[in-house]
C-alpha positions as CSV (number, residue, x, y, z in Angstrom):
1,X,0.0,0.0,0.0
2,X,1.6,3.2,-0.8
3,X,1.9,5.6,2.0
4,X,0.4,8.8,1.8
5,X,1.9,12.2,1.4
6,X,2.1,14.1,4.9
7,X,0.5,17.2,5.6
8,X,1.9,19.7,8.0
9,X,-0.1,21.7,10.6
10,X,1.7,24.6,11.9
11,X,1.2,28.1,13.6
12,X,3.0,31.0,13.4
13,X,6.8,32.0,13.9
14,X,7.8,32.3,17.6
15,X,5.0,30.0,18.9
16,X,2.7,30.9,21.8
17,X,0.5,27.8,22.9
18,X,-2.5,28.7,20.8
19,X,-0.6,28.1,18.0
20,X,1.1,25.1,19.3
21,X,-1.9,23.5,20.9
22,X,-3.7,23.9,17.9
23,X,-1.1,22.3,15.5
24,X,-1.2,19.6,17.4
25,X,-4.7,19.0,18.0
26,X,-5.9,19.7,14.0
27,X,-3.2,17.1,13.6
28,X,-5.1,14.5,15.8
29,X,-8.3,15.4,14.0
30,X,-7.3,15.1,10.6
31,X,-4.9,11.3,11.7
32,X,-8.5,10.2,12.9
33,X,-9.9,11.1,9.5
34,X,-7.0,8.5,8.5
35,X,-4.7,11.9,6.7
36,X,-1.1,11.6,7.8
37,X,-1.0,14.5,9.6
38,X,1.9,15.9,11.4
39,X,2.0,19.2,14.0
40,X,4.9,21.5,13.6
41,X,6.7,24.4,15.1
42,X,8.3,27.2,13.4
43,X,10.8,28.1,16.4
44,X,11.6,27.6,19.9
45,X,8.9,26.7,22.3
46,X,8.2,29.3,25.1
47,X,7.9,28.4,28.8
48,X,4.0,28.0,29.2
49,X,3.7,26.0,26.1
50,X,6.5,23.5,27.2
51,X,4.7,23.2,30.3
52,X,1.5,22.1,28.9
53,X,2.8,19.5,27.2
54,X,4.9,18.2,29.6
55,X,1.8,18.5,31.8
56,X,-0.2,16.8,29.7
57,X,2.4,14.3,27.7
58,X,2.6,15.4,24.6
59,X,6.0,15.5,22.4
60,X,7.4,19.1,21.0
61,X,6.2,19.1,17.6
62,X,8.3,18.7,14.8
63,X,10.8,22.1,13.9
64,X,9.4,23.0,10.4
65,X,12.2,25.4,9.0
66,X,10.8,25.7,5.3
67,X,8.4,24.6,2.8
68,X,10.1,23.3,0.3
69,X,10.9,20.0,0.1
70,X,14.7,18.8,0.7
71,X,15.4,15.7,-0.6
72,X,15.4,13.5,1.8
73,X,11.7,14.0,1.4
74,X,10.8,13.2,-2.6
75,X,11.2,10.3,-4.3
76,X,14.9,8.8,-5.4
77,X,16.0,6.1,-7.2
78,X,17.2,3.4,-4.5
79,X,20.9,3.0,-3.6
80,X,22.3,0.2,-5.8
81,X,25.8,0.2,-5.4
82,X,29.0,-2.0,-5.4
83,X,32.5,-2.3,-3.4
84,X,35.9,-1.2,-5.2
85,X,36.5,-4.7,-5.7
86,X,33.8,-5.4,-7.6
87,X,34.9,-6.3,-11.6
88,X,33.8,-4.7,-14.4
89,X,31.5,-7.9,-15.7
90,X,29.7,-7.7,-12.2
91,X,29.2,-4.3,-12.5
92,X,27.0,-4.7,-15.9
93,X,25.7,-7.9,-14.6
94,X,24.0,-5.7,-11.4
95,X,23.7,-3.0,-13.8
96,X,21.5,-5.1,-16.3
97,X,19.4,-7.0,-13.3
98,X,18.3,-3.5,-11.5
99,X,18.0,-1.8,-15.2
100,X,20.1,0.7,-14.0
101,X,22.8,2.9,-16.5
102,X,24.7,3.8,-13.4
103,X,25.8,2.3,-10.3
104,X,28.0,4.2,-6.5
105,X,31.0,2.5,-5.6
106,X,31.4,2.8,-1.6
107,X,33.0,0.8,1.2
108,X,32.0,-1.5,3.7
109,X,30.5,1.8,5.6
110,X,28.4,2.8,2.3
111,X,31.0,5.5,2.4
112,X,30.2,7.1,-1.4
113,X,33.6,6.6,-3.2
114,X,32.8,7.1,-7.0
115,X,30.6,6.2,-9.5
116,X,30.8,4.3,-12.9
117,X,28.7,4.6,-15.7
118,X,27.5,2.0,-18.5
119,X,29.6,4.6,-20.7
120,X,32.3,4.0,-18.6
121,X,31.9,0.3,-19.3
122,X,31.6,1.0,-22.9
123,X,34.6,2.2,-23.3
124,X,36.1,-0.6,-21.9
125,X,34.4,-2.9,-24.6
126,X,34.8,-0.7,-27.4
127,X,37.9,0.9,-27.5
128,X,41.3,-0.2,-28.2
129,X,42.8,-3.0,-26.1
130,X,45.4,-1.3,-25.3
131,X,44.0,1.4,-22.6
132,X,43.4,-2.0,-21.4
133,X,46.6,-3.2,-20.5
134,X,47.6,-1.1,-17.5
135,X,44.5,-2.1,-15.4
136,X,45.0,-5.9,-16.8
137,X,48.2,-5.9,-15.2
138,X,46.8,-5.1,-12.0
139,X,44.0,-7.4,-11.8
140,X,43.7,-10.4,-9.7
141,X,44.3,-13.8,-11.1
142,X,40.9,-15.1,-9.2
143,X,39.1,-12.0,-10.7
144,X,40.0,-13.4,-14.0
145,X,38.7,-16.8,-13.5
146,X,35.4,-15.6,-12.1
147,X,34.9,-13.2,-15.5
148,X,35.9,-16.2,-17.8
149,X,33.8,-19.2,-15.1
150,X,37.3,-20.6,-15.1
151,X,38.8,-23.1,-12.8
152,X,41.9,-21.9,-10.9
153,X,44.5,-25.1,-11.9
154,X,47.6,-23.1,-10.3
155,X,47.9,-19.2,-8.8
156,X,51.4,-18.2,-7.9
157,X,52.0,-14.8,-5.7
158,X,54.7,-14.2,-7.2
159,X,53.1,-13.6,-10.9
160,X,54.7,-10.9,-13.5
161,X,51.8,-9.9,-16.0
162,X,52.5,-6.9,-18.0
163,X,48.4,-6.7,-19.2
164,X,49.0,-7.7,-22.8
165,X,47.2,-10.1,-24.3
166,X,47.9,-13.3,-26.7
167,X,45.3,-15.8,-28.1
168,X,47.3,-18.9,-29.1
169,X,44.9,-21.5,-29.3
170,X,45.6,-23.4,-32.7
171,X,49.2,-22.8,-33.6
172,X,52.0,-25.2,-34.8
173,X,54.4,-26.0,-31.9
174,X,57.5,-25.0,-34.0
175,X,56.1,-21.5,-35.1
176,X,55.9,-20.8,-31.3
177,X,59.1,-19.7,-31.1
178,X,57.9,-16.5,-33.5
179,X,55.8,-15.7,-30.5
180,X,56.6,-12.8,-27.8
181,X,54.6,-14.2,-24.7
182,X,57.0,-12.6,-21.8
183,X,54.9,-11.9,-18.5
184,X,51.6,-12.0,-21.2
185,X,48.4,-13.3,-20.3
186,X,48.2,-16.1,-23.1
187,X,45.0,-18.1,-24.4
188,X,45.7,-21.1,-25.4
189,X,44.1,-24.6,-26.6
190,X,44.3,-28.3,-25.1
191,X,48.1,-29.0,-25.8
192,X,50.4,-29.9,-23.1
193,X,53.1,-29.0,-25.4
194,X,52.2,-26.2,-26.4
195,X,51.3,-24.9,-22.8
196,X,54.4,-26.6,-21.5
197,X,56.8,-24.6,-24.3
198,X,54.8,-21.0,-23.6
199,X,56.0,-21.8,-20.1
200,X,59.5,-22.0,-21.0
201,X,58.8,-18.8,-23.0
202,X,58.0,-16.9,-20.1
203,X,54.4,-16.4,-20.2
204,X,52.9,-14.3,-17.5
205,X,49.4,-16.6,-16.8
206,X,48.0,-19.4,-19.2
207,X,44.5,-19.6,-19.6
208,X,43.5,-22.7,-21.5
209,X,40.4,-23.3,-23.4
210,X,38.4,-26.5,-24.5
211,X,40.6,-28.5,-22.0
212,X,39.1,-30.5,-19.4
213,X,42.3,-31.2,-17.4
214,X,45.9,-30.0,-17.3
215,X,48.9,-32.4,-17.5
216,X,50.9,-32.6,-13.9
217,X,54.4,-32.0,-15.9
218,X,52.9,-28.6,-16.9
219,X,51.3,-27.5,-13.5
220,X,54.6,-28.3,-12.3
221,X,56.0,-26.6,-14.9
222,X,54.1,-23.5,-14.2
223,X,55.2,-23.4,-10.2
224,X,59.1,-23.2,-11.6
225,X,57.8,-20.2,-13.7
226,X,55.9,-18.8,-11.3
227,X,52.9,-18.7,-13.9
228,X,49.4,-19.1,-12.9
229,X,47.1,-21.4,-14.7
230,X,43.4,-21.2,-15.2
231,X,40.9,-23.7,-17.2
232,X,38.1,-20.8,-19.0
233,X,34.7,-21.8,-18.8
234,X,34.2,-20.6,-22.5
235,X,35.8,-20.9,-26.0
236,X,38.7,-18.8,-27.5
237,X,36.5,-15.4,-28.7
238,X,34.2,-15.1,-25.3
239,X,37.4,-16.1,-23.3
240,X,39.1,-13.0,-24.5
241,X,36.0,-10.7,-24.6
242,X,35.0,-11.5,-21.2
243,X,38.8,-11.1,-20.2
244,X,38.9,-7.5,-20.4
245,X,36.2,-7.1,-17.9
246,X,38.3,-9.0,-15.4
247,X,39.3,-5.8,-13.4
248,X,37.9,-4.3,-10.6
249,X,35.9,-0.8,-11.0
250,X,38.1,1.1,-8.6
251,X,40.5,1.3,-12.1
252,X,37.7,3.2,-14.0
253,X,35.3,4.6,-11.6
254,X,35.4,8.6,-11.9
255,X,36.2,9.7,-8.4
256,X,35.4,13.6,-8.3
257,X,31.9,13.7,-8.6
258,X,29.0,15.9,-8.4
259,X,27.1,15.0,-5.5
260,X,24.0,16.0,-3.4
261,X,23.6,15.8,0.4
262,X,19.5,14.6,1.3
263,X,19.3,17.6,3.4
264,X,19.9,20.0,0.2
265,X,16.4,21.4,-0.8
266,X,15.0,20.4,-3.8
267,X,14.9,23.5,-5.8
268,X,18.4,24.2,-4.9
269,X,19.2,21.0,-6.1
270,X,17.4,21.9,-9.7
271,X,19.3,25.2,-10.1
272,X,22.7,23.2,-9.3
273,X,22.1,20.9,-11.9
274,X,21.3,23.3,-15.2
275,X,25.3,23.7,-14.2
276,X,26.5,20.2,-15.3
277,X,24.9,17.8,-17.7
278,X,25.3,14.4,-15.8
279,X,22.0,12.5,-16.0
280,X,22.4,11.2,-12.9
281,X,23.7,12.3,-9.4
282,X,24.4,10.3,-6.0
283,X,22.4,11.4,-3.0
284,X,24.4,11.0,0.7
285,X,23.6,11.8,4.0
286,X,25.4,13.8,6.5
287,X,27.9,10.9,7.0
288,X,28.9,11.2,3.2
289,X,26.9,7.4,3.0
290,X,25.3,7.1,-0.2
291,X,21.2,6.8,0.5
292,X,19.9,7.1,-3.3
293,X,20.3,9.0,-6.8
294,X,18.8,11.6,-8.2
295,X,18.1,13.2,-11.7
296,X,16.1,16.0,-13.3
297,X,13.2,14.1,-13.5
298,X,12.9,13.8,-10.0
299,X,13.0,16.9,-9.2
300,X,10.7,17.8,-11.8
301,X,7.8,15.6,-10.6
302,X,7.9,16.0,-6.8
303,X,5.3,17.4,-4.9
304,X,4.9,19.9,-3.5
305,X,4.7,20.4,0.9
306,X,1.5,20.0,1.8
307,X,0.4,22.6,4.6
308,X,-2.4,23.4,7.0
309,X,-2.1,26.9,8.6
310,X,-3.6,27.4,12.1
311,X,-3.5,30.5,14.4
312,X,-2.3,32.9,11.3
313,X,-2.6,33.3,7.6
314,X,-0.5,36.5,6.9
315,X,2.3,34.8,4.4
316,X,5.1,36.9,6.6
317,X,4.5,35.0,9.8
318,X,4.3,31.9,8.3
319,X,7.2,29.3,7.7
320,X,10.4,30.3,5.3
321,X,9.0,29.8,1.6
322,X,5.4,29.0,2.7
323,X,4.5,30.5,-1.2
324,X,6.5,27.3,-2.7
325,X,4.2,25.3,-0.5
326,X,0.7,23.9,-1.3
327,X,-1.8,25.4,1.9
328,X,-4.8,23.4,1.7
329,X,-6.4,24.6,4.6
330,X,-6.4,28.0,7.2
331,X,-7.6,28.5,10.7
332,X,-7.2,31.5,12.2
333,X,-8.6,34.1,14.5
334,X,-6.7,37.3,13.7
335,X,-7.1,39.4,10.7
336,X,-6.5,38.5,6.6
337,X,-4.0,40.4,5.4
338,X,-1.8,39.5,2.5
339,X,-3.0,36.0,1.7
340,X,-3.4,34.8,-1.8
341,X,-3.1,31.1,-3.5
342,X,-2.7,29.6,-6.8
343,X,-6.0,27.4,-6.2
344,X,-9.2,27.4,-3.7
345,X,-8.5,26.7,0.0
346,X,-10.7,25.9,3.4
347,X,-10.3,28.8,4.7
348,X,-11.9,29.1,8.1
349,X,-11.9,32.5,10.1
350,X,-13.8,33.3,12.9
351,X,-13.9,36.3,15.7
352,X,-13.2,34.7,18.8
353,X,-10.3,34.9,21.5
354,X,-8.4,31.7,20.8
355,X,-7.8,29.5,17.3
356,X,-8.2,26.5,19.8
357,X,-11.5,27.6,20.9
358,X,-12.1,26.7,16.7
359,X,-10.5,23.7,16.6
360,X,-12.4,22.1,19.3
361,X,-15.7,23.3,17.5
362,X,-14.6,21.6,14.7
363,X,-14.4,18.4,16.7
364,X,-18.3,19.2,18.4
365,X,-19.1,19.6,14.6
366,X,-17.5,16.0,13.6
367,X,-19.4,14.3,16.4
368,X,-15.8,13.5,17.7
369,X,-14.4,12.8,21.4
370,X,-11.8,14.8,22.6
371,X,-8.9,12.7,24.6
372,X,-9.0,13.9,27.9
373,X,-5.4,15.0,27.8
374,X,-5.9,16.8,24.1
375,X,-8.4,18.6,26.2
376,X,-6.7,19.9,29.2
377,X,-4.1,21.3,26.3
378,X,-6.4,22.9,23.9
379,X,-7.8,24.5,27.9
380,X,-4.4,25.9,28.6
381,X,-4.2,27.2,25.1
382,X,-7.4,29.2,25.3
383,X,-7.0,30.4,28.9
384,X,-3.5,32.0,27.8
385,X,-4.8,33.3,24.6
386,X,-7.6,35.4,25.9
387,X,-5.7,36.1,29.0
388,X,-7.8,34.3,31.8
389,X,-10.9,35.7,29.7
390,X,-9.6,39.4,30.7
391,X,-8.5,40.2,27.2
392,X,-11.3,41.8,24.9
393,X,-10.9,39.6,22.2
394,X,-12.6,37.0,24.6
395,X,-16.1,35.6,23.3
396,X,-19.3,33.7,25.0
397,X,-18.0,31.1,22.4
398,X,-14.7,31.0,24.2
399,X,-16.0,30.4,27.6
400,X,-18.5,27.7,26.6
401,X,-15.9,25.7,25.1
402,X,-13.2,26.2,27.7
403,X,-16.2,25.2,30.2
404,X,-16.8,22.0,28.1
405,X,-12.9,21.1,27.7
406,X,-12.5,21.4,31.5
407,X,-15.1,19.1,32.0
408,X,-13.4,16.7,29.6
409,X,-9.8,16.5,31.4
410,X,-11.6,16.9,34.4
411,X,-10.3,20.6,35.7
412,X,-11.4,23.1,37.3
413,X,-11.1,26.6,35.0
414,X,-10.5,28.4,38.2
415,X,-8.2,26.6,39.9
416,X,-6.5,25.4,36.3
417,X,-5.6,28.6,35.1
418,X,-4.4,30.1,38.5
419,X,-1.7,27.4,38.1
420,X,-0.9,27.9,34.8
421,X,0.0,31.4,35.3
422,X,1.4,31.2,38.3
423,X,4.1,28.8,37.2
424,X,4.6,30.7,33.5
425,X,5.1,34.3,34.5
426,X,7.9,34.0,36.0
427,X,10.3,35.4,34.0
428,X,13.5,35.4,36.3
429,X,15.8,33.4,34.5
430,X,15.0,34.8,30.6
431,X,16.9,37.9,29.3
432,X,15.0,40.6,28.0
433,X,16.4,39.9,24.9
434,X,15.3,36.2,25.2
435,X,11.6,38.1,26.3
436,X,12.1,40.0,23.3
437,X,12.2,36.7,20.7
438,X,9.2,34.9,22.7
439,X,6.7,35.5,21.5
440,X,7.4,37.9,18.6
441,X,5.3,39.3,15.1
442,X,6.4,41.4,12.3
443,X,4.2,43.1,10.5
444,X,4.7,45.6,7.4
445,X,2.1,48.5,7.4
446,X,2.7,51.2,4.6
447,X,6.2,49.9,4.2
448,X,7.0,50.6,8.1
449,X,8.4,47.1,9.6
450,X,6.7,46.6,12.9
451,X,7.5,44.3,15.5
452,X,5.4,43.2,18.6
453,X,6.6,41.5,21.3
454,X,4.3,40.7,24.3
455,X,5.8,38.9,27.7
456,X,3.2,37.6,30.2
457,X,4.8,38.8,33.7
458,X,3.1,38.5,37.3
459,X,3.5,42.4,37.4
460,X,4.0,45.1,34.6
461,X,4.5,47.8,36.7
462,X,7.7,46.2,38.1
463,X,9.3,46.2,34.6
464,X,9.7,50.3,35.0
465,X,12.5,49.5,37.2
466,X,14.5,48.3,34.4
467,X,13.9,50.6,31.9
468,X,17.3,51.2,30.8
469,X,18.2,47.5,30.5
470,X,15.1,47.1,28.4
471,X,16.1,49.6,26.1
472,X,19.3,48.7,25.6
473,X,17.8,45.0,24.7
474,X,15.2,46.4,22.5
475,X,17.5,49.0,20.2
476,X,19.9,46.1,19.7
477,X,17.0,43.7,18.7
478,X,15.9,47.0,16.2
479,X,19.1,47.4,15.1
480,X,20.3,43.9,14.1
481,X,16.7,43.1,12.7
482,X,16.1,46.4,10.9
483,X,13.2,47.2,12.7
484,X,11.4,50.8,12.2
485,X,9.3,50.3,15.1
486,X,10.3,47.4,17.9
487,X,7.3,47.5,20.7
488,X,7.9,45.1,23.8
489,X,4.6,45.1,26.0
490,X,4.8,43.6,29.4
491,X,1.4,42.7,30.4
492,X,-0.4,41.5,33.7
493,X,-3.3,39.2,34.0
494,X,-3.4,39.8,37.6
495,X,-3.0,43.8,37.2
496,X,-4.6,43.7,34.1
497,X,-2.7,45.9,31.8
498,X,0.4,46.1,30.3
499,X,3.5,48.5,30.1
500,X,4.7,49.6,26.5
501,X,8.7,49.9,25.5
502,X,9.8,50.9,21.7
503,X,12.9,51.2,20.0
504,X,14.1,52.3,16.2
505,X,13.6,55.3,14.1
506,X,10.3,55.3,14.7
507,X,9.9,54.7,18.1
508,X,8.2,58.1,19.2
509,X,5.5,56.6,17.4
510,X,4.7,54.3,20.1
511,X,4.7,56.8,22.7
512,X,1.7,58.6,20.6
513,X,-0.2,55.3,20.6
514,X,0.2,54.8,24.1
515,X,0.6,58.5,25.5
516,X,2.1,58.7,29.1
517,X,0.2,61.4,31.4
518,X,2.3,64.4,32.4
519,X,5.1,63.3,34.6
520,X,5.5,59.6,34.1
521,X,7.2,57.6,31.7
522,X,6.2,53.9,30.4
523,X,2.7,54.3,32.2
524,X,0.8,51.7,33.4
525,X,-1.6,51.0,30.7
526,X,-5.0,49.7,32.0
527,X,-6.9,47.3,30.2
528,X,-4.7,46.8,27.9
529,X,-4.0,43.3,27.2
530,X,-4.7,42.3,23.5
531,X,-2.0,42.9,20.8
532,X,-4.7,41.6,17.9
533,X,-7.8,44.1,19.1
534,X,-6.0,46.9,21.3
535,X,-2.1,47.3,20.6
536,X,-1.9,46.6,16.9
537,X,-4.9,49.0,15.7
538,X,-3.5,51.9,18.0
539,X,-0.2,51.3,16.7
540,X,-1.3,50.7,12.7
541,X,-3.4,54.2,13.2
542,X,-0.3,55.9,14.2
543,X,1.6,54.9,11.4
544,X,-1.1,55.1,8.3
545,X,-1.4,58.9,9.8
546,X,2.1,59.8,9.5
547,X,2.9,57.3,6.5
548,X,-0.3,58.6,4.3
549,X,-2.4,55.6,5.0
C-alpha cells in the first residue's frame, strides 16, 4: 500500500500555545480522519507551552524550517551500489538485473567513493585493447577466473603480467618460437606442449580453453615459472571478450563527482544541476553514506509540501518559503491580510479569543471525542490566549468551550488557570532579549516594519524598574533586525494591563499610541491586554497617519 503524502499543521513564527496546541490538535483530527498528519513548530517553544505539554504528555512538535521539500523528502531512485572490488562484468551484470545505466562505488561503511557509468563500461568494450593493458596488469588472477567461469588449476603470488594479451589456441608448436609471450596473459588450446613450451617462453598466466584437465608436468611446470594457470569456462573469442572485464571498478570509476547531500532542498538541487549535464547524481547523508540517486526528473515531478495553517494566515509570519508550499487549509482568528493562492482553499476565520477555541468546535461539529489530555491542552491554550478571559478579544464562544474542555480532562477553570500562570510568569531566568524573541510578530504596514513582542509577567509595573536594560535589549533587537518600530509590552493578567517599551527610528510613534500622562514615563496601561484588538490598531493608526495611509 503506498503511504500517503504528509500534511503539515503549523502556527505561526515564535509559537505561543495557541498556536502550538492547535497544531497539534488539528493534527489529531485530521490522523482520525485517517490523513497523515503531522503538528509543527516554526521556532523555539516558550515556557508556558513547554509546560503544557509536559503536563499533559505530549511531544514538542516537529521544527518545520521551510516549505520546500529537501530531498530526503521526494522520491529517489534506490541506492544500488557496489565495493571497489567489484569487476567490471559484475558491475554490468548488477547493472543489467536493476536496469540501472549507473551504479555508486562505496565501502563497507556505504561510504560514497565514485561512480561508474555504462559509458564507462563501454569504453572498456569498445575501444582499443590497449588502454586496457595497464589495469590488466593489476588485476587479480581469481578475478579473471570468475569473469571467464574458469577453474583456478595453479595461482602463484609471485606472478609478473604486463596486461598484454595473446590468443594462441591453434598454432603449430614449432612457429611458437615467433611468439613474444613474456609476463603476457596467453590463451591457449588443449596442448600440453604447447602450454608446456609458452611456459618456457615466459608467459605471464595461461588460460587454457576446450581442455578438461591440465597435465601434472605442466602445473609443475608453471610453479618453476611462477605462472598461474586457469581452465576458462568458455571458447577462445568469449574467453578474450569477457577477459577485459576482469578488473575491478576502482580502475575506471570517476572519483570527483557531483554529489547532493538529502538535506539539500529540492529546488536548490534543480538550479545546481542546469550547471552540469550528468543525467544522474548520488544522494548521501550527512555521514557522506550514499542513501539514493537523483536526476532532473525527479526533481521535476515532486510534490509539493503539503500545509495546513492554524493560528495565522498572513504569508510573513508563516514558515520560510510557505509560497513554494501547497496550503490546503487555514484556521485563524486574527485578521486577513496579505494572503493569496494559486488554487481554492478551506479557509476558516472566525472572531473569537483563541484558534483553539475553533478547533475544538470543529471536533463538536464531527461528532468526535476529545482525549481527555488533548483537552486539558487545547484549555491551557485558550486560557492564555484570551488572558484568563480578561483580554477583549474574549467571546461567550470561548467560555462555553473552555467550560466543556475542562469538563473533559476533568479541571477546574478556576483553579487550572491560577496554576498555569502562576508557574509561567515567572520570568526570572530569561533575558529581555530572550523576552524579546518569545513570543514575537512582524508586520509591514505602509512599508513601516513593525514588531510586537508581548511577555506575560506576574506584574507590569515592576518592569519600569528596568527601563534602561530594556532599552538597551530592545534597540539592539531593532538594530540587528532592521526594525522601524520594535514595541515590547509587558502585560499583567493579575494587574490587568500592560507597560509599552519601543525602539528604532520610529519609536516616538509608540509613545503617541500609548501616550504617558504628564510626569511619568512607560505608564501603566489599564486594560490593555490584546495585541490583535488593542495594541496593533493603535499602533497601525499611528503609522497610516504619518505614513499617508
Amino acid at each position: 500500500m503506498k503511504k500517503k503524502d504528509p500534511i503539515y499543521i503549523t502556527g505561526h513564527r515564535h509559537p505561543d500555545t495557541d498556536s502550538i496546541a492547535s497544531s497539534i490538535a488539528y493534527a489529531f483530527f485530521k490522523r482520525s480522519m485517517g490523513l497523515h498528519a503531522v503538528p509543527c513548530r516554526l521556532g523555539a517553544l516558550n515556557d508556558e507551552t513547554r509546560y503544557l505539554l509536559s503536563r499533559f504528555d505530549f511531544p514538542e512538535p516537529v521544527l518545520l524550517q521551510d516549505a520546500r521539500m529537501k530531498l530526503s523528502e521526494i522520491e529517489m531512485d534506490s541506492p544500488v551500489s557496489i565495493t571497489p572490488d567489484t569487476t567490471i562484468y559484475e558491475t554490468l551484470q548488477i547493472m543489467q538485473e536493476d536496469n540501472r545505466a549507473y551504479c555508486g562505488v562505496v565501502d563497507e561503511k556505504q561510504h560514497l567513493l565514485g561512480m561508474v557509468t555504462k559509458s564507462d563500461l563501454a569504453v572498456v568494450g569498445l575501444n582499443d585493447t590497449a588502454m586496457s593493458i595497464d589495469i590488466l596488469a593489476h588485476t587479480p588472477a581469481e578475478n579473471i577466473r570468475k569473469t571467464i567461469n574458469g577453474t583456478m588449476v595453479y595461482d602463484d603470488e609471485e606472478a609478473c603480467i604486463n596486461g598484454k594479451v595473446s590468443i594462441i589456441a591453434m598454432t603449430y608448436l614449432e612457429r611458437l618460437e615467433n611468439f613474444n609471450v613474456k609476463d603476457r596473459i596467453v590463451i591457449v588450446g588443449a596442448n600440453t606442449q604447447a602450454q608446456l613450451k609458452l611456459l618456457e617462453l615466459g608467459a605471464g598466466m595461461l588460460i587454457v580453453v576446450w581442455s578438461d584437465e591440465i597435465a601434472e608436468e605442466v602445473i609443475r611446470t608453471a610453479r618453476e615459472h611462477h605462472c598461474p594457470i586457469i581452465r576458462s569456462g568458455h571458447g577462445s573469442m568469449n574467453t578474450s571478450r569477457y577477459l577485459y572485464f576482469a578488473p575491478s571498478v576502482e580502475r575506471i570509476m570517476k572519483k570527483k563527482l557531483v554529489a547532493f547531500h538529502s538535506n539539500e532542498l529540492a529546488e536548490d538541487v534543480g538550479n545546481k544541476m542546469l550547471k552540469s549535464r550528468y543525467r544522474v547524481y548520488p544522494v548521501v547523508d550527512q555521514e557522506e553514506r550514499l542513501v539514493g540517486y537523483i536526476s532532473r526528473y525527479h526533481i521535476m515531478d515532486a510534490k509539493k509540501r503539503k500545509l495546513i495553517l492554524v493560528d495565522h494566515n498572513e504569508f510573513s509570519q508563516s514558515v520560510n518559503a510557505v509560497e513554494k508550499g501547497k496550503v490546503l487549509e487555514v484556521i485563524d482568528h486574527h485578521r486577513i491580510n496579505d494572503f493569496t493562492t494559486s488554487q481554492p482553499v478551506s479557509f476558516r476565520n472566525e472572531i473569537v479569543g483563541s484558534t483553539a477555541t475553533i478547533i475544538a468546535t470543529i471536533f463538536r461539529e464531527n461528532r468526535m471525542l476529545i482525549p481527555a489530555n488533548l483537552a486539558g491542552l487545547l484549555l491551557g491554550a485558550v486560557l492564555s490566549d484570551t488572558m484568563n478571559f480578561h483580554s477583549p478579544t474574549t467571546t461567550d464562544q470561548d467560555r462555553a468551550t473552555a467550560n466543556i474542555l475542562a469538563a473533559i480532562a476533568d479541571l477546574d477553570v478556576e483553579d487550572f488557570a491560577e496554576e498555569l500562570f502562576t508557574i509561567t510568569s515567572n520570568q526570572d531566568k530569561s533575558s529581555y532579549s530572550d523576552m524579546i524573541n518569545q513570543d514575537r510578530k512582524i508586520y509591514d504596514i505602509q512599508s513601516c516594519k513593525l514588531s510586537i513582542s508581548q511577555v506575560i509577567v506576574p506584574s507590569a509595573k515592576e518592569t519600569r524598574s528596568d527601563l534602561v536594560e530594556i532599552a538597551g535589549a530592545l534597540e539592539r533587537f531593532a538594530k540587528k533586525k532592521q526594525i522601524d518600530l520594535a514595541v515590547l509590552v509587558f502585560t499583567s493578567i493579575l494587574e490587568n494591563g500592560s507597560v509599552v517599551y519601543a525602539a528604532g527610528n520610529r519609536a516616538s510613534w509608540a509613545m503617541e499610541a500609548f501616550p504617558d500622562m504628564e510626569g511619568e514615563e512607560h505608564m501603566f496601561q489599564e486594560n490593555l491586554l490584546s495585541r490583535k484588538q488593542q495594541i496593533l490598531p493603535a499602533l497601525t493608526s499611528v503609522i497610516n497617519d504619518y505614513m499617508g495611509g
